[in-house]
PALO-773681 format. One line per field, with one value per residue (C-alpha): residue in three letters; x, y, z. Coordinates in Angstrom, 1 decimal. Layout:
N
code (ALA|...);
c1 (X|...);
c2 (Y|...);
c3 (Z|...);
REM end
This chain:
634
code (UNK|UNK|UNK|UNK|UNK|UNK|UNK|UNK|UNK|UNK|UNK|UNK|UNK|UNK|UNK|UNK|UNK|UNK|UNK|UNK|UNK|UNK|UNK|UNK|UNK|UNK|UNK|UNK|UNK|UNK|UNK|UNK|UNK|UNK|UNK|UNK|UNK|UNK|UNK|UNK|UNK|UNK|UNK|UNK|UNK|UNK|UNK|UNK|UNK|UNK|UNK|UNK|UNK|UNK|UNK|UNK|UNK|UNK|UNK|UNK|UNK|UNK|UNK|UNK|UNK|UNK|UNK|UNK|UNK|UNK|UNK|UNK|UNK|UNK|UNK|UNK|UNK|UNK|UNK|UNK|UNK|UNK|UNK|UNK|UNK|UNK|UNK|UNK|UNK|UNK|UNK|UNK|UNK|UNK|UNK|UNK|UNK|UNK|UNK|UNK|UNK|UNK|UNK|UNK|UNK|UNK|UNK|UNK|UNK|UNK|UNK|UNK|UNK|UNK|UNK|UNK|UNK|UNK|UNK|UNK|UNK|UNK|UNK|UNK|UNK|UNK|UNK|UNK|UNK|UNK|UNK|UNK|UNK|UNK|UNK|UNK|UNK|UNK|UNK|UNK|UNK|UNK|UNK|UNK|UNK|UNK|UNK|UNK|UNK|UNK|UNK|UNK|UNK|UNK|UNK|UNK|UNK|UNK|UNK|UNK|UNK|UNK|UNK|UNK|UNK|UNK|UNK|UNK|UNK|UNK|UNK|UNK|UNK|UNK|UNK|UNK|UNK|UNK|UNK|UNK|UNK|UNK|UNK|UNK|UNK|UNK|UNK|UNK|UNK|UNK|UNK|UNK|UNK|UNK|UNK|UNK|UNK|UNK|UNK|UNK|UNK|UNK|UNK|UNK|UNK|UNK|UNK|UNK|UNK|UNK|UNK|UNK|UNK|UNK|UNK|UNK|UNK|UNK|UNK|UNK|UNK|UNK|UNK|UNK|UNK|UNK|UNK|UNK|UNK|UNK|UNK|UNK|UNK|UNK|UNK|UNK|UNK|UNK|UNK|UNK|UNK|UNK|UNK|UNK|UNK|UNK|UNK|UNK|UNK|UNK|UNK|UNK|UNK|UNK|UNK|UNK|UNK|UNK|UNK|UNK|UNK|UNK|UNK|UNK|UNK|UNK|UNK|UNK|UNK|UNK|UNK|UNK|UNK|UNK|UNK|UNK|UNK|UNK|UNK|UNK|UNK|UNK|UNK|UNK|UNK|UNK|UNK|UNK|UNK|UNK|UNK|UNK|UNK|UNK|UNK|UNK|UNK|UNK|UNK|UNK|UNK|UNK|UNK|UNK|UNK|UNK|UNK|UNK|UNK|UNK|UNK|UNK|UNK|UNK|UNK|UNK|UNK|UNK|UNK|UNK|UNK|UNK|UNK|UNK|UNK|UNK|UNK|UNK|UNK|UNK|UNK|UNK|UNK|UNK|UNK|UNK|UNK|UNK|UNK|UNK|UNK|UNK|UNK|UNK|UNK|UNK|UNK|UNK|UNK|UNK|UNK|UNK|UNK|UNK|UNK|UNK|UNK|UNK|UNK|UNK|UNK|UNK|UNK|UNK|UNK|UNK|UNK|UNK|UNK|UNK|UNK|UNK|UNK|UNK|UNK|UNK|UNK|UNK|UNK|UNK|UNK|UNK|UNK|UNK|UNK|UNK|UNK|UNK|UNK|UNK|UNK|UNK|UNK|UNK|UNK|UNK|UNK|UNK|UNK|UNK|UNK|UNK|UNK|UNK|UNK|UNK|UNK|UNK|UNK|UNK|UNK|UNK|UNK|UNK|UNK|UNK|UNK|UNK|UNK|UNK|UNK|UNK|UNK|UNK|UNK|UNK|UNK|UNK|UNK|UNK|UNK|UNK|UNK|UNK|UNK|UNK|UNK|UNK|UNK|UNK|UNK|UNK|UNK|UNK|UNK|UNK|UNK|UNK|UNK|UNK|UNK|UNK|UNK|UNK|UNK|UNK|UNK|UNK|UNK|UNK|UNK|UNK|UNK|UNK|UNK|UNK|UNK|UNK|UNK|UNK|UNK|UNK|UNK|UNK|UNK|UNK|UNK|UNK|UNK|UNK|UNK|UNK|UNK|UNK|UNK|UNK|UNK|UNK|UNK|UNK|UNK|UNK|UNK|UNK|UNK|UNK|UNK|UNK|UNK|UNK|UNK|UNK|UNK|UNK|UNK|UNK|UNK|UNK|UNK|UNK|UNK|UNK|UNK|UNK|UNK|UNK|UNK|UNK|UNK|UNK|UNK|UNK|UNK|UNK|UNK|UNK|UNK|UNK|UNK|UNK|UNK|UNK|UNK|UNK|UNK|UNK|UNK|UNK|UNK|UNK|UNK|UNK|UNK|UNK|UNK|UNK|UNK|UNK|UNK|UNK|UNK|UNK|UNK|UNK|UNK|UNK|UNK|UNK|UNK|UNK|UNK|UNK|UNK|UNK|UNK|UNK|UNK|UNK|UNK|UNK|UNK|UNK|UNK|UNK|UNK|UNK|UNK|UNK|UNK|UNK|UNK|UNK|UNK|UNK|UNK|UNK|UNK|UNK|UNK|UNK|UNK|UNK|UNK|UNK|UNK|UNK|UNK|UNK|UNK|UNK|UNK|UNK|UNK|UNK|UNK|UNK|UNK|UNK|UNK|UNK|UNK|UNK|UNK|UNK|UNK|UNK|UNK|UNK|UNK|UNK|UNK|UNK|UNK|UNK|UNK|UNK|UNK|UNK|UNK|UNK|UNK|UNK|UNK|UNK);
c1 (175.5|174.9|178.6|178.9|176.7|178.2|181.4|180.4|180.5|184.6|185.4|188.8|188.2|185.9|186.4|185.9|189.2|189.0|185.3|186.1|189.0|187.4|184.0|186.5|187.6|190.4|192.1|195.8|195.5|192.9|193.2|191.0|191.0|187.4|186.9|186.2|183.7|182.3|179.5|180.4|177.9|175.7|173.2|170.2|169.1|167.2|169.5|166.8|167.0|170.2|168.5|168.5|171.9|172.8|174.7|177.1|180.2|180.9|183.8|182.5|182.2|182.2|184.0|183.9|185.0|182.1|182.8|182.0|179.6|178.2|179.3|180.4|183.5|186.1|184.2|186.1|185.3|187.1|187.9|188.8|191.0|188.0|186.3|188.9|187.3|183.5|181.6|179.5|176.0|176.0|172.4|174.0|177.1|174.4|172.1|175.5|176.2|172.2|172.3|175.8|174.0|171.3|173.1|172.9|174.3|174.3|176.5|178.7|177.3|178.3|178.2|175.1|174.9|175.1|172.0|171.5|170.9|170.6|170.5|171.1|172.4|174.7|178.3|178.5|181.4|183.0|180.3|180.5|178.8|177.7|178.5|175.7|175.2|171.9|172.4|175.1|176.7|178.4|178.7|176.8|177.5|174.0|175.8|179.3|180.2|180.0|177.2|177.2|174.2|172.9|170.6|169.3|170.5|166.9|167.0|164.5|164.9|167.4|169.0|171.0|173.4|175.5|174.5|178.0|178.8|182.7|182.9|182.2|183.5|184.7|181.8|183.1|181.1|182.2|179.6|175.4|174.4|177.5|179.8|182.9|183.3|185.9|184.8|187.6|189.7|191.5|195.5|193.5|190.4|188.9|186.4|183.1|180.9|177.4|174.2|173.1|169.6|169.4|171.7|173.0|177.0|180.1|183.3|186.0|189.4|190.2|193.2|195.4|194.9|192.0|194.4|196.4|194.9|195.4|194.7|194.1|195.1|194.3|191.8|191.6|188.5|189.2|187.6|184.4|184.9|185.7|189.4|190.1|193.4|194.3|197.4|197.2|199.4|197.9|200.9|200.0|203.1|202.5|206.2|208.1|208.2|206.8|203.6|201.8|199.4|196.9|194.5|191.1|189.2|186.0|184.5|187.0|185.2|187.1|186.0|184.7|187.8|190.1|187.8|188.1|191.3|191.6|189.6|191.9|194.2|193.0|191.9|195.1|196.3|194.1|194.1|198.0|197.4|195.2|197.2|200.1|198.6|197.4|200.8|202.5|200.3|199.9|202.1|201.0|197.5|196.3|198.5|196.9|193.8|192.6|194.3|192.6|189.1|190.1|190.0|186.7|184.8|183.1|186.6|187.4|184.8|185.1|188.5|187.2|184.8|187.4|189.6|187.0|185.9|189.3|188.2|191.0|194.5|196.4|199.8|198.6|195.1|195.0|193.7|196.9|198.6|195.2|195.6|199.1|197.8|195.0|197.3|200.2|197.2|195.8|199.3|199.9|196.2|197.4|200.1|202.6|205.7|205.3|207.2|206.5|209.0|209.0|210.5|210.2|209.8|211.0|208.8|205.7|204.9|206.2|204.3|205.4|205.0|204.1|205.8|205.0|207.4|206.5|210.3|211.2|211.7|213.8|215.7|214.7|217.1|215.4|212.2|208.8|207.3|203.7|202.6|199.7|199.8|196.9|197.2|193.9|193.9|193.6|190.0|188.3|188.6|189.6|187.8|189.0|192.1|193.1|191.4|190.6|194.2|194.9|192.1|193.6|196.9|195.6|193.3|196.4|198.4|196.2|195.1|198.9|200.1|200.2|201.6|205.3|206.6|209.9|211.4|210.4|207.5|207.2|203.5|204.0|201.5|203.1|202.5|202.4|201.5|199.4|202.2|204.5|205.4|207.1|206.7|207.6|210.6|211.7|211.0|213.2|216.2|216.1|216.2|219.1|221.3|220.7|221.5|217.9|218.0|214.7|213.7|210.0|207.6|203.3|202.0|198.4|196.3|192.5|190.5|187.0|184.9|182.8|181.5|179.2|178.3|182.1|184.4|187.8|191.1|194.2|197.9|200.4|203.9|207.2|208.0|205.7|206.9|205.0|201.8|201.7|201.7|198.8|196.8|197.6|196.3|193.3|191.9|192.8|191.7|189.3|186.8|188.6|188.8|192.4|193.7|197.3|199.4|202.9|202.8|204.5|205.2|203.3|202.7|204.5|206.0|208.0|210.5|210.8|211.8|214.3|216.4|216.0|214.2|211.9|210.7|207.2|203.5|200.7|196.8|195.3|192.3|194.6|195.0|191.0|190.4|186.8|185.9|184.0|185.0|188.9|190.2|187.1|185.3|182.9|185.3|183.3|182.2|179.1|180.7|183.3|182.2|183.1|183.0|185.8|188.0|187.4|188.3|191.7|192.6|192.6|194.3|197.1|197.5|197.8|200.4|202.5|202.5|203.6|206.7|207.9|207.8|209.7|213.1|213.6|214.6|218.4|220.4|224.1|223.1|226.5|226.7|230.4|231.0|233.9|234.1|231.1|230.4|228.7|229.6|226.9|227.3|225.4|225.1|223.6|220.1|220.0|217.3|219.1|216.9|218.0|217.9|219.2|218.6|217.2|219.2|216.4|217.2|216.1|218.5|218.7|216.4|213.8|214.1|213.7|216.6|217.2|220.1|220.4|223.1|223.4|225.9|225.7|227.1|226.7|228.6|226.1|226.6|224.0|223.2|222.5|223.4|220.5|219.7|217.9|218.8|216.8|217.5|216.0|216.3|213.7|213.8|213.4|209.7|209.6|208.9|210.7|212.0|208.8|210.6|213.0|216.8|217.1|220.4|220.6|223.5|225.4);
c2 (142.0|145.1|145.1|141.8|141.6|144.7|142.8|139.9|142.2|142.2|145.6|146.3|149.7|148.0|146.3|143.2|141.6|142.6|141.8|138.2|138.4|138.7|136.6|133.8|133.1|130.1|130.7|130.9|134.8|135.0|132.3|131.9|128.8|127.6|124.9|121.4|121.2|125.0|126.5|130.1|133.0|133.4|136.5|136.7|139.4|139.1|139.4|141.0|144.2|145.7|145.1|148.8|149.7|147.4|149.7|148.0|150.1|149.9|152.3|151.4|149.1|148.6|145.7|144.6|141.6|139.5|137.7|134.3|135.5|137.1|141.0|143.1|145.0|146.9|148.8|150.2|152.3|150.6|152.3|151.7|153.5|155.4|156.6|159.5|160.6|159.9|162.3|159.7|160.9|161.2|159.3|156.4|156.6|156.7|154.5|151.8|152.5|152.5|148.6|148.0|149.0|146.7|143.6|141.1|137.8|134.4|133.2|130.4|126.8|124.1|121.5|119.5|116.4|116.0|116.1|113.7|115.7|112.2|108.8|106.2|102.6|104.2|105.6|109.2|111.0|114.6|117.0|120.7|123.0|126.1|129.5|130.5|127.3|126.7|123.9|121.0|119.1|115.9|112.7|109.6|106.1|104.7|102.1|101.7|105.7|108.4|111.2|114.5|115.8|119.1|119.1|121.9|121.5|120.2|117.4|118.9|119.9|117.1|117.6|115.3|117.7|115.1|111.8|110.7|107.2|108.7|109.4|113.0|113.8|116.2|118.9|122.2|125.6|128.2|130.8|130.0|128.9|127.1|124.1|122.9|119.3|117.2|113.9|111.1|108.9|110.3|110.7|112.4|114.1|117.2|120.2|121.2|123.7|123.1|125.2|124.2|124.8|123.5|121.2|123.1|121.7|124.0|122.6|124.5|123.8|123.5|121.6|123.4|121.6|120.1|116.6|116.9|115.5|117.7|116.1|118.3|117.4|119.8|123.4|125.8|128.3|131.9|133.0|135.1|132.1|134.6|133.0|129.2|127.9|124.5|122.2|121.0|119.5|121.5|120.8|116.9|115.9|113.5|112.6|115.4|115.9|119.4|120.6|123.8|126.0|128.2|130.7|131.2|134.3|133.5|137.6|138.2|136.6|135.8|138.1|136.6|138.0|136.0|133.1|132.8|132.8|130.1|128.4|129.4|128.2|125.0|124.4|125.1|122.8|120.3|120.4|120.5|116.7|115.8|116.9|115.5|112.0|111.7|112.5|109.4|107.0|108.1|105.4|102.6|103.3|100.4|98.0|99.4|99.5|95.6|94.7|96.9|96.1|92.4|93.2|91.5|92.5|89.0|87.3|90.1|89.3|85.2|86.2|88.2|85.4|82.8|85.3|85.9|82.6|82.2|84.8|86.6|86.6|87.6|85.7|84.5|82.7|79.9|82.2|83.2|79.9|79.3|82.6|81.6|78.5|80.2|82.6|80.4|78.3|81.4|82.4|79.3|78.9|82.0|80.9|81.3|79.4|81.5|81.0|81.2|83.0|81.9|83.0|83.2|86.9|87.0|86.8|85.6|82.2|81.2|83.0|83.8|86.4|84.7|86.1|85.8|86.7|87.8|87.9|91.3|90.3|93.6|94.5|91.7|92.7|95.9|95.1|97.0|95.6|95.7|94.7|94.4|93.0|90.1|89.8|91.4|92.6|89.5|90.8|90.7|89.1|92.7|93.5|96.4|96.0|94.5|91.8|94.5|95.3|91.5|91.2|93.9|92.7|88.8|90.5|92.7|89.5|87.6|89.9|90.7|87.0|86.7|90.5|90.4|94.2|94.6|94.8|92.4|92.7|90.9|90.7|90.6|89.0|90.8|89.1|90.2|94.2|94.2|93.1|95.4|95.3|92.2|90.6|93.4|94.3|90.5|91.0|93.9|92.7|89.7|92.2|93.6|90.3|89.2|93.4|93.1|96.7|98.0|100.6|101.4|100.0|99.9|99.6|98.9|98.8|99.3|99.5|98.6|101.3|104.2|107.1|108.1|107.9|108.6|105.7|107.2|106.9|108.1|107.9|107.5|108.3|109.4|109.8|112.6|110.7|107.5|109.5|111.6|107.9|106.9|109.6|109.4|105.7|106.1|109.0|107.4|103.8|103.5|105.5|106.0|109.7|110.0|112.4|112.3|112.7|112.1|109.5|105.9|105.9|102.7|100.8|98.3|101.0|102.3|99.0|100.3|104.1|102.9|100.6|102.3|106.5|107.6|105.0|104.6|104.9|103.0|102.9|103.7|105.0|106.7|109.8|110.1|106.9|107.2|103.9|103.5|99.3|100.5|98.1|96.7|93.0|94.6|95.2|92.2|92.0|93.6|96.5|96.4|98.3|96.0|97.7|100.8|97.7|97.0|100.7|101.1|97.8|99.2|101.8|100.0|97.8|100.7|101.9|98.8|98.6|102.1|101.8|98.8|100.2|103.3|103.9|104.8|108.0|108.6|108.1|109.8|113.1|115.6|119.5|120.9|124.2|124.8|128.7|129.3|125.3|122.7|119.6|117.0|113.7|110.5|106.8|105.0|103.7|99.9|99.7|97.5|99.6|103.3|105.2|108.9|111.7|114.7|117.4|120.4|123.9|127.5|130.0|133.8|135.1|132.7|130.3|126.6|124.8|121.1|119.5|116.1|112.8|109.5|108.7|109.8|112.6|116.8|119.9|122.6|126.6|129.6|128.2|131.1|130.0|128.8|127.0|123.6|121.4|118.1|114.6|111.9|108.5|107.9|103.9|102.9|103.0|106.9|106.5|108.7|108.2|108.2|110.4|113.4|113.6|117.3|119.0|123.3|124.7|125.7);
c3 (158.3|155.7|155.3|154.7|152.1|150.2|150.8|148.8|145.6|146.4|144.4|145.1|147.3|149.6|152.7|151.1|152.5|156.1|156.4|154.7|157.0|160.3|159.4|159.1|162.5|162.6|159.5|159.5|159.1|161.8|164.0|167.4|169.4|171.2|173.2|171.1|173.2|173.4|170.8|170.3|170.9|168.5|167.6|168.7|166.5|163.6|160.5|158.1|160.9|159.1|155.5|154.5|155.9|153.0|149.9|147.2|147.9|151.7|153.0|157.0|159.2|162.7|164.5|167.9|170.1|171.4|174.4|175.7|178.4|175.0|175.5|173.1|173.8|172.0|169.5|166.8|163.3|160.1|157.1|153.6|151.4|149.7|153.2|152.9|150.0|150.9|153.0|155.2|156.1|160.2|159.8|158.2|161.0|163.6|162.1|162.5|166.0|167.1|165.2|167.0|170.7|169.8|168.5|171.3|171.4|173.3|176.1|174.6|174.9|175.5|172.2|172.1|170.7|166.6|164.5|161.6|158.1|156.0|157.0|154.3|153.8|151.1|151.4|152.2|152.7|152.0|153.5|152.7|154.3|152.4|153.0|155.5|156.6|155.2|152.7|152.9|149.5|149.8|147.9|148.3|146.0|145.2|142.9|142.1|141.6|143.5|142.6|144.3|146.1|148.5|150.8|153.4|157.2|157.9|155.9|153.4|149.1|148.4|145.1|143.3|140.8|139.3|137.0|135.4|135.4|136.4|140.1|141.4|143.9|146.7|146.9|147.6|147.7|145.8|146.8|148.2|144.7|143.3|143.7|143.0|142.4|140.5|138.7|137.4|139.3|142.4|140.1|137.2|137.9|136.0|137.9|137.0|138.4|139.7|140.3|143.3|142.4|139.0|138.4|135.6|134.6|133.6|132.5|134.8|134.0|130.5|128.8|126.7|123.4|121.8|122.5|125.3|128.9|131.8|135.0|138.1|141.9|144.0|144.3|147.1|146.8|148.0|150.6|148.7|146.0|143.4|142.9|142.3|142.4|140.9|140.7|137.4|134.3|131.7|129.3|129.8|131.0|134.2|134.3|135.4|139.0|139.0|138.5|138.2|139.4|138.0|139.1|137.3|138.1|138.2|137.9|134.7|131.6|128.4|125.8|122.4|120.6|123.0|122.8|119.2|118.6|120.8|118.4|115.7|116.9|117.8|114.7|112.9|114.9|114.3|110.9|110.9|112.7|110.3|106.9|108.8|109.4|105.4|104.9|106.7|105.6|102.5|100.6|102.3|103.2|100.5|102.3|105.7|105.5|104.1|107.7|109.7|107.8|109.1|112.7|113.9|117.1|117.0|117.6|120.1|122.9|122.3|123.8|126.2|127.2|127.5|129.4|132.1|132.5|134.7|137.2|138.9|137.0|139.4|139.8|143.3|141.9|139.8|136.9|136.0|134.9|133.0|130.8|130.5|128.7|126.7|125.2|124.3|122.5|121.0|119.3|118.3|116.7|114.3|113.3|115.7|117.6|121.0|123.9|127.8|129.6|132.8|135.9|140.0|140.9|144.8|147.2|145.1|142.8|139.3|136.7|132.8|130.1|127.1|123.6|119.9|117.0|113.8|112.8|109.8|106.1|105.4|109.0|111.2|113.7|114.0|116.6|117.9|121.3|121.6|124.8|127.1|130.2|130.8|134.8|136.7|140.1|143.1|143.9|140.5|136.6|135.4|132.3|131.2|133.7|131.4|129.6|127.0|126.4|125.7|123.7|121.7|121.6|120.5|118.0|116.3|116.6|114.5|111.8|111.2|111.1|107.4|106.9|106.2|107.7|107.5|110.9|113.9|115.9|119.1|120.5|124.3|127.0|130.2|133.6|136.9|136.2|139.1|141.2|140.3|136.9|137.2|134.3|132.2|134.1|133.1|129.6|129.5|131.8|128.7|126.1|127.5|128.1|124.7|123.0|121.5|119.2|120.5|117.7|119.8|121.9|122.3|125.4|125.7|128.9|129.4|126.5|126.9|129.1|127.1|129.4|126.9|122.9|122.0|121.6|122.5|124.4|125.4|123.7|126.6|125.2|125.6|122.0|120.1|116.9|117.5|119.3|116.4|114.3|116.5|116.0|112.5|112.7|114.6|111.9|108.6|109.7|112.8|114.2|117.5|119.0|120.9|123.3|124.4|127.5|128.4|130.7|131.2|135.5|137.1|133.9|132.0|129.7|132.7|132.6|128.9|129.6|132.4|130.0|126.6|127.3|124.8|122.4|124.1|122.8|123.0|124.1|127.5|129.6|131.7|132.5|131.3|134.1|134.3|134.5|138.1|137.9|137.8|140.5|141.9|142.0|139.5|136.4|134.6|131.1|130.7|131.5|128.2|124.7|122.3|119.4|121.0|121.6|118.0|116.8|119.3|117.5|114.1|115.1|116.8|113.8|111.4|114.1|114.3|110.5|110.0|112.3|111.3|107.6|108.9|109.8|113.3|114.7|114.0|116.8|117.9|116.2|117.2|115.5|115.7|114.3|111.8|111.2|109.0|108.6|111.3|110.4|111.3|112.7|113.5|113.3|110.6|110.8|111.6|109.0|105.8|103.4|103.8|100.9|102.3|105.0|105.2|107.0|107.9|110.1|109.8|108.3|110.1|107.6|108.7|105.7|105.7|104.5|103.6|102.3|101.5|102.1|101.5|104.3|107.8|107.7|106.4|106.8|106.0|106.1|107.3|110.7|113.6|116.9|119.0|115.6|116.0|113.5|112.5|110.9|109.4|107.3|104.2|102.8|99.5|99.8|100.3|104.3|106.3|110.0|112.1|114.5|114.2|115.4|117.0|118.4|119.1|117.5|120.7);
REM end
């Protein structure tokens, strides 16, 4: 027992590993096999007895088997790499052996029957027991999220450590006094630390930007708890296949010099977002901003309202063909001549997405998508899932319906999300029969829950162009915080990145899902802030606006070297009102270097291989391509 405890301070000469090691039976490096049925001996001995063989720097310790008649056999001396040079007192060696002779233990038992800790007409699940055995931490939904509490083996000192409206959930002990436990929905949760006597909170696991999401999957505690590994997408990229995994050292502290440069950093970044966002919307920011000041939160939850008046929207409950007709009303009300697309997805009823046009006066051939879809799950009316997201989309619709932009914008009431991204996946398959040029896309889903004081949300892109647009657009013209990840799979942008790659932003609660109504009966209205609804729409109309003013990222961009030339190639923008391109790469002495052309086309000189060289298109008003052609000089 001494050396256990002088163990627990895990310095790397002691016998911290073996005595972890062996007081872990049935681990894969120590594994042991008992009865199902069997207790195993236990001591009889009074723990407190071995109290002053306790030291912080253990180089001995005895081991022994114990048998299942409760014998002790097989006495052995361990060492640890220091023993060799410690001269060991023959008291303190005696001192162990006179302890070992006196250690007795219990004949294994057979199991008796469970005991009940807690008994309660609430969900419980995930108990943890901690190390020791003395206290157990599990969670327990009281309403409609899950809470983590502790509570000793005896039923007595309850504690309740967690009071987030998010789920928290799968308790985990990381030594007596602390515990793990992840909060968020199961694809995107984020760890926190516990005191298990206070209730005190510690952010864990930290994202590696100010802005960028990093959802975490999975954590394995090392056995002492002094390591924590975690799979993780710290970069916030959710649509690769891999992901990675990172271990934090919880007995290493980051010193302050580390710490703020972090901060720096973050900061230079930050303020690199911000000067860059001024920047975009800088020539058209007193077109903007009259339209976004329109946006009324009034108007917003009449739709609402309406919208949950039908219950369910599902395409298997009647709701659906009514929001069908509500919509197409609502368009038209604005101004509109929409259209219902209807079609007979196999295996399930006739349902339609229902399309408004607000047709370009410059490049109307040139058209932006944003979408929402207004279907809810068959089990509830969907609220946030995603009556806020057509909300939105109605609400941008309307406020923009007297705002000539130059290229086409098609607002987009997707059916059928719920089912499978049906209706989307029909919208798209149409696009593509009829060579619609698809310049970019906004998809919009869940708007409406606040955790707390902050009204914020998520950009879920493929393109950094556009999120960096919506960013842009939330700062200058709404009050909207936004955090970015890259992420489209299971949504309606998905049937968008299939048929035309990387043209995809837009608004979402994912991968910050910590809405506790997310897919349940009790995603109703009370539950939706109004007034963030409000602020994501301003922000998505200053977005819209901005991209259809743009040009569009260049497209075709080829590099072929010529001796000491690279002659530059790539198809002319779509958009009728180009005025030239900007041609930008870094020479071998580190310098910038622009050059300029009216067709599509450059040969420029003083390009090191490896180079990356960038183009874009600027219009006759002065905007420039709201994303950047790239190809490395190979």
């Amino acid at each position: 027992v001494s050396v256990l405890h002088a163990a627990s301070q895990e310095r790397p000469d002691s016998l911290a590993g073996l005595i972890t090691l062996l007081a872990n039976p049935g681990s894969n490096e120590n594994p042991v096999r008992l009865d199902s049925r069997m207790l195993a001996p236990r001591s009889r001995t009074d723990a407190e007895t071995f109290a002053p063989l306790t030291t912080e720097d253990a180089v001995l310790a005895l081991s022994a088997v114990v048998t299942r008649e409760g014998r002790v056999q097989n006495l052995e001396l361990l060492r640890s790499s220091r023993a060799l040079d410690v001269k060991v007192r023959p008291d303190v060696l005696l001192a162990m052996l006179d302890a070992a002779a006196r250690m007795e233990f219990e004949p294994a038992q057979a199991g008796g029957a469970p005991v009940a800790v807690k008994r309660s007409p609430n969900r419980m699940e995930a108990p943890a027991v901690s190390p020791g055995g003395r206290r157990i931490a599990f969670q327990l939904m009281a309403r409609e999220d899950w809470e983590v509490h502790v509570i000793g083996v005896d039923g007595k000192d309850e504690r309740r450590l967690t009071r987030e409206i998010q789920h928290d959930v799968l308790p985990a002990w990381i030594d007596s006094g602390t515990v793990l436990a992840p909060k968020g929905e199961p694809r995107h949760r984020r760890s926190w630390l516990y005191d298990a006597a206070t209730g005190a909170a510690t952010r864990f696991f930290h994202n590696n930007t100010v802005r960028t999401v990093a959802p975490e999957y999975e954590w394995a505690i090392s056995p002492g708890g002094r390591f924590v590994a975690i799979v993780a997408e710290r970069d916030g990229n959710t649509v690769s296949p891999e992901r990675g995994v990172y271990v934090t050292d919880l007995a290493t502290p980051v010193d302050s010099a580390a710490l703020l440069e972090r901060v720096r950093s973050q900061l230079r970044a930050e303020v690199a977002l911000r000067n860059d966002a001024k920047r975009r919307f800088a020539g058209v920011a007193a077109l903007v901003r009259p339209v976004t000041q329109a946006v009324s939160k009034d108007r917003i939850y009449r739709y609402a309202a309406d919208l949950f008046a039908f219950d369910s929207k599902h395409i298997s409950q009647p709701g659906n063909a009514r929001a069908i007709a509500y919509l197409d009303s609502a368009y038209r009300s604005f101004g509109y001549d929409p259209v219902q697309q209807w079609f007979e997805p196999a295996n399930n009823p006739r349902t339609a997405n229902v399309i408004a046009t607000l047709r370009g006066t410059v490049s109307p051939d040139v058209v932006y998508v944003v979408g929402s879809h207004f279907d809810s799950r068959a089990e509830g009316p969907g609220a946030d899932d995603n009556t806020s997201g057509t909300t939105m989309l109605l609400e941008t619709a309307r406020v923009l319906a007297r705002t000539p932009l130059p290229a086409t914008v098609m607002f987009v009431s997707f059916t059928g999300e719920e089912a499978g991204l049906l209706g989307s996946r029909e919208f798209v398959r149409r696009l593509r029969a009829d060579s619609v040029r698809l310049a970019g896309v906004l998809n919009n889903d869940m708007m409406g829950w606040s955790n707390d004081q902050r009204l914020d949300n998520t950009i879920r892109y493929s393109n950094p162009g556009i999120r960096d647009v919506q960013h842009g657009a939330a700062l200058e013209f709404s009050t909207l915080i936004t955090y970015d990840a890259l992420y489209y799979r299971s949504t309606d942008a998905a049937a968008f990145a299939e048929a035309y790659g990387d043209i995809i932003g837009g608004f979402g609660s994912y991968p910050i899902l910590g809405n506790p109504h997310y897919h349940q009966p009790h995603d109703v209205l009370e539950t939706i802030n109004v007034q963030q609804v409000a602020e994501n729409t301003k922000a998505n109309v200053a977005a819209i606006m901005l991209l259809a003013m743009s040009p569009s990222r260049v497209n075709g961009l080829v590099a072929e070297r010529r001796g000491a030339d690279v002659a530059l190639r790539w198809q002319e923008s779509p958009e009728r009102d180009i005025r030239q391109y900007v041609v930008s790469w870094t020479d071998a002495s580190g310098t910038e270097r622009r050059v300029r052309s009216a067709s599509p086309s450059a040969t420029i000189q003083g390009v090191p291989e490896g180079a990356t060289i960038s183009v874009l298109a600027i219009n006759q008003r002065g905007l420039e391509s709201w994303d950047v052609a790239r190809v490395v000089l190979k």
